[in-house]
C-alpha positions as CSV (number, residue, x, y, z in Angstrom):
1,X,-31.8,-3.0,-2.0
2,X,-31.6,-1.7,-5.6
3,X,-30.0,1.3,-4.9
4,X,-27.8,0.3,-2.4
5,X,-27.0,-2.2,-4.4
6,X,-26.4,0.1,-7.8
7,X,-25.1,3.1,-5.9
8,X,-22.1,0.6,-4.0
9,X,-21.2,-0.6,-7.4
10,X,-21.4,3.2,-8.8
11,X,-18.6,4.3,-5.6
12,X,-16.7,0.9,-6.5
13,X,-16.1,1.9,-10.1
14,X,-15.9,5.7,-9.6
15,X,-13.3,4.6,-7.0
16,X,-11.5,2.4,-9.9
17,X,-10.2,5.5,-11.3
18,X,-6.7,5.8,-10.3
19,X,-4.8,9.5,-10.0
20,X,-1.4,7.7,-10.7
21,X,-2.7,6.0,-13.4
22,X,-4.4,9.0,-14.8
23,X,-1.2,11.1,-15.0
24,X,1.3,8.3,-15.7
25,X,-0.6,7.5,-18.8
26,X,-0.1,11.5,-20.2
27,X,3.7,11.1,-19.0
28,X,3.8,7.8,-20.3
29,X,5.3,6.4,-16.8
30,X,3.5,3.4,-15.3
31,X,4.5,4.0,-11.2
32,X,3.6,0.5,-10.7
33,X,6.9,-0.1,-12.6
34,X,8.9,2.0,-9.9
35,X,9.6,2.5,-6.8
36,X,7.5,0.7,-4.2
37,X,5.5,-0.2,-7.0
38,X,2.3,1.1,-5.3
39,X,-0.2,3.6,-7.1
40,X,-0.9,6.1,-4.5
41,X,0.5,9.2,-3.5
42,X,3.6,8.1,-1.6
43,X,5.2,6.6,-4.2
44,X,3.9,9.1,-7.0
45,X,6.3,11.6,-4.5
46,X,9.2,9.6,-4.7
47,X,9.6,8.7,-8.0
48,X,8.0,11.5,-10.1
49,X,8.1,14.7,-7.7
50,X,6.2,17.2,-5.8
51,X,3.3,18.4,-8.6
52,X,2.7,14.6,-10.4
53,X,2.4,13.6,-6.8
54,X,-0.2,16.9,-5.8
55,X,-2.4,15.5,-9.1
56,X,-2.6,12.2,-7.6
57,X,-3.4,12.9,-4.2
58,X,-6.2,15.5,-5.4
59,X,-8.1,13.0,-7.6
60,X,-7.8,10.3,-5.2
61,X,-9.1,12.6,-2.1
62,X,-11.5,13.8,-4.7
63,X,-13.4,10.7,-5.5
64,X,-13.6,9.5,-2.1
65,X,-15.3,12.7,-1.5
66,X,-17.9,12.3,-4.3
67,X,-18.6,8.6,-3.1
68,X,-19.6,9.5,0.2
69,X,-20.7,12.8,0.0
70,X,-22.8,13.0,-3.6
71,X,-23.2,9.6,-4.8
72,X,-26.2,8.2,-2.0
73,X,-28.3,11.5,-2.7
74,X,-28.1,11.3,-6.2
75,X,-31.3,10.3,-7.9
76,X,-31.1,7.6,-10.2
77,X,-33.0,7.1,-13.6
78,X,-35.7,4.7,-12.9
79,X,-34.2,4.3,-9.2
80,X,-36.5,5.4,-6.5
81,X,-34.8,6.1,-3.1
82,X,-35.6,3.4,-1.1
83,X,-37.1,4.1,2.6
84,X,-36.0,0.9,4.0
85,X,-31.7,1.8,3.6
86,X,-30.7,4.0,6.4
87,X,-28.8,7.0,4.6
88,X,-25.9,6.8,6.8
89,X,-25.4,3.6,6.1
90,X,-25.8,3.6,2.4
91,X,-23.5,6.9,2.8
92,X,-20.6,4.5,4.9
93,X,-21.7,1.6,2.2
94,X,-20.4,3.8,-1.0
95,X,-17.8,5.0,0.9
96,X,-16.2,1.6,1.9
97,X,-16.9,1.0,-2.2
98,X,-14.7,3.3,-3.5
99,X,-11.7,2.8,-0.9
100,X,-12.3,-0.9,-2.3
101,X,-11.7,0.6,-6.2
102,X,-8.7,2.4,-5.3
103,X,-7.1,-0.9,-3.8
104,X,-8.8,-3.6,-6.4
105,X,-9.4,-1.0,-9.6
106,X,-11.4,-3.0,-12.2
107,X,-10.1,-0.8,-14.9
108,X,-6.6,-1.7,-14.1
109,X,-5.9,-4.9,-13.9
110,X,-7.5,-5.2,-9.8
111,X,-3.4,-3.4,-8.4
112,X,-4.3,0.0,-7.2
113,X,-3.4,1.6,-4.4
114,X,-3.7,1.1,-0.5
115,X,-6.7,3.6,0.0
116,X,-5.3,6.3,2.6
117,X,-5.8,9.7,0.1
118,X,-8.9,7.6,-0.8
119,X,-10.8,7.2,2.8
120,X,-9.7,11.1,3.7
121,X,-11.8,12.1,0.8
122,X,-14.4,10.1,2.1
123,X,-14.3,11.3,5.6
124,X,-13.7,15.0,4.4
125,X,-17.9,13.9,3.8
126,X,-18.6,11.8,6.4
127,X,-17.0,13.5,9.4
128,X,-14.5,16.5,8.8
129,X,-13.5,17.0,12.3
130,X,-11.8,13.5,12.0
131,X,-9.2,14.6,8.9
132,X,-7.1,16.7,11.1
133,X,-6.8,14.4,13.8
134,X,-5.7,11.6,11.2
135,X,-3.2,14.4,9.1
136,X,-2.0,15.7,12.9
137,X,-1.4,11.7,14.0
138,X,0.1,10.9,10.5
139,X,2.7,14.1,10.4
140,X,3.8,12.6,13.8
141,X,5.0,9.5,12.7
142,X,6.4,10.8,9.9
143,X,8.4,12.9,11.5
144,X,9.3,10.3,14.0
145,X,10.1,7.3,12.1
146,X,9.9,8.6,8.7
147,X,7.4,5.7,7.7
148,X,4.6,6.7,5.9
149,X,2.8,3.3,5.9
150,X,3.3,2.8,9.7
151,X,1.7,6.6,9.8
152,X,-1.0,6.0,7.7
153,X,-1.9,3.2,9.5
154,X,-1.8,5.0,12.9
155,X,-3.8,7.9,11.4
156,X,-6.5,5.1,10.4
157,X,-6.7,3.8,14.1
158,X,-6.8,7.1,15.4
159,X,-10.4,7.6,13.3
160,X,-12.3,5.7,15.5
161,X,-10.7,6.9,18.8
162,X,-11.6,10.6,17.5
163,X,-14.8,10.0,16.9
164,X,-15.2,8.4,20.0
165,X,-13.3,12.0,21.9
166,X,-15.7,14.0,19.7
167,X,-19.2,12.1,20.8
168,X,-20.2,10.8,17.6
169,X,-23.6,9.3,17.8
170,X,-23.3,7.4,14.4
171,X,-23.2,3.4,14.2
172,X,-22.9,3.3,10.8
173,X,-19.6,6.4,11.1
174,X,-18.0,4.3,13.7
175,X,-18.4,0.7,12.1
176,X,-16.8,2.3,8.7
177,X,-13.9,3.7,10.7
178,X,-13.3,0.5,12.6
179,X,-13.3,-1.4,9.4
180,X,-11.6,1.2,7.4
181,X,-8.7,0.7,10.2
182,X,-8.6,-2.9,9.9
183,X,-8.5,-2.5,6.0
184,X,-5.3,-0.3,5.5
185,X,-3.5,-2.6,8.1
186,X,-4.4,-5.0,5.3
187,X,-3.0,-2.8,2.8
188,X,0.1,-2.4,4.3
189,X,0.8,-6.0,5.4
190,X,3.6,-5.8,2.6
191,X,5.0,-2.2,4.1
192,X,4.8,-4.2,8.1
193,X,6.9,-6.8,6.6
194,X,9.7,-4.9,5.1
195,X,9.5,-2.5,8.5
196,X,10.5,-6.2,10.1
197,X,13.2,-7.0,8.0
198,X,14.7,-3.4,8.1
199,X,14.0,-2.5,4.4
200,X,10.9,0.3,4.6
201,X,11.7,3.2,2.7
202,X,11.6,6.5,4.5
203,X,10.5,9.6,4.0
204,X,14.2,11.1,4.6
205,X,12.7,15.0,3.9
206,X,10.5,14.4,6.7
207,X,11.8,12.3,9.0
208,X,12.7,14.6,12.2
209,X,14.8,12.0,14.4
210,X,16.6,10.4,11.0
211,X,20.7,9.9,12.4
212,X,22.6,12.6,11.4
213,X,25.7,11.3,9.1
214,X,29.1,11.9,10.9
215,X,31.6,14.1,9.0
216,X,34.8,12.7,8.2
């Protein structure tokens, strides 16, 4: 139980760092302060543009990828690997654990971000025929509603359906995808709301279907 233990605290705090935060402190912006006032990738994109938001997304896909993928083999000093900890669920353990930093980041003040660029990172480890399922599922409501919270959340449902499709023989995969899907809806209960009462930002540059504007 001591590793699991250390190495789900080790994903928590590796997952604490925060892209946006990263950046915005060279740049001297704070996105919390703008926007949506979310510190993710979204709103990096709308209020500071294409390449702040490129940074963002790549550290935040980045150390969901460490937290899954290198994290639960790495040998700790005076930590012996124990036999009794199933790997794949140690592996879905540190994964969960750093989605959970991104969100609740203990190095900012517990407001992070709602852990979408986060759990691809951690499924480009876990399961990589999942991600384009997710991207392919997400583009589509994009382009659709122009929402990116409704697609993210759509993307996150469609993790466990895929693995399902694909035959995945992994309780410990599956249970992290079904609770990975119940966890952004959680995220996004503020974006669900404002979808409700008609104020959602949209992605305008994406949205397909948006009305055209009449000419006068």
């Amino acid at each position: 139980m001591l590793e699991l233990g250390l190495k789900t605290l080790l994903a928590y705090l590796l997952g604490s760092i925060m892209g946006a935060l990263a950046i915005g402190a060279l740049r001297g912006v704070d996105i919390r302060e703008q926007g949506s006032g979310n510190a993710g990738g979204t709103n990096a994109l709308r209020t500071q543009g294409f390449w702040f938001a490129t940074g963002v997304v790549t550290i935040d896909i980045g150390k969901g990828m460490l937290a899954a993928g290198w994290l639960p083999g790495l040998e700790l000093p005076g930590v012996s690997a124990d036999p009794g900890i199933d790997r794949g669920w140690l592996a879905a353990a540190c994964a969960a654990a750093a989605v959970a930093g991104h969100v609740w980041p203990l190095y900012h003040e517990f407001r992070g971000g709602k852990g979408g660029a986060t759990l691809v990172g951690a499924l480009l480890a876990l399961a990589p025929s999942v991600v384009p399922v997710a991207i392919a599922a997400w583009l589509i409501i994009v382009l659709l509603t122009g929402y990116a919270g409704l697609a993210t959340m759509i993307a996150a449902a469609s993790m466990p359906l895929a693995l399902w499709i694909l035959g995945a023989d992994s309780p410990p995969l599956l249970a992290f995808a079904i609770a990975m899907t119940a966890f952004l809806i959680y995220t996004h209960r503020s974006n669900i709301g404002r979808m409700q009462s008609g104020t959602e930002l949209r992605m305008h540059r994406l949205w397909l279907l948006r009305p055209r504007e009449r000419s006068s």
